[in-house]
C-alpha positions in Angstrom: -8.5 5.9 -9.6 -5.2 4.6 -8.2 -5.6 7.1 -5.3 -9.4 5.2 -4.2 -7.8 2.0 -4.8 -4.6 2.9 -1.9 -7.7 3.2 0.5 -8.8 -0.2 0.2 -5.7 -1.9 -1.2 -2.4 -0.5 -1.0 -0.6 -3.3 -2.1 -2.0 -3.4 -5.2 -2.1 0.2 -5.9 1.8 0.0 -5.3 2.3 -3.0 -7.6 -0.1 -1.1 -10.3 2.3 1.9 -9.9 5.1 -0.4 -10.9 6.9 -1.1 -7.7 7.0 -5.0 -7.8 9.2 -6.1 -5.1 8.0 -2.8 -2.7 4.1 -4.4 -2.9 5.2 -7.9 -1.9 7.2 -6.7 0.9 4.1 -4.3 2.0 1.7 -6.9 1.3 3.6 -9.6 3.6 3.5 -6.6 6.3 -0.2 -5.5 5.7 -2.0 -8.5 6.3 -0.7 -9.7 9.1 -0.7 -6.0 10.4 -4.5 -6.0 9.5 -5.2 -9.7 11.4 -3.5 -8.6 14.7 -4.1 -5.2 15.1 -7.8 -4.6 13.5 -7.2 -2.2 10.9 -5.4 0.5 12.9 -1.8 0.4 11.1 -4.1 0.9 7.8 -3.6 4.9 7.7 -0.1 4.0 7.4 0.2 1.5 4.4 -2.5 4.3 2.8 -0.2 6.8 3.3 2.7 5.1 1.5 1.1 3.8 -0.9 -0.1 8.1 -1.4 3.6 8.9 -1.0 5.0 6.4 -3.6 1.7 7.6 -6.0 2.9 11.0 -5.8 6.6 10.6 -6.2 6.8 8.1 -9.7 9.9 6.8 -10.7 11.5 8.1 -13.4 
């Protein structure tokens, strides 16, 4: 479920995966990122927020 989530929302996803201080920074990145280019830097903050899915903290 958290992997359909990083499609639409990777901030949240990464805050739901327990990384607090990593989804506000990626959040204040994304939406201005989404605003000003029109969705194409997107793949990238989906494929972090894959990448931190994947690798958990211990």
């Amino acid at each position: 479920m958290n992997y359909v989530l990083a499609l639409f929302l990777p901030p949240l996803s990464i805050l739901l995966n327990g990384r607090v201080i990593l989804s506000i920074i990626v959040f204040l990145i994304w939406v201005p990122a989404i605003i000003f280019s029109g969705g194409l830097t997107h793949p990238m903050f989906i494929a972090l927020a894959w990448l931190l899915i994947c690798i958990r903290p211990l």
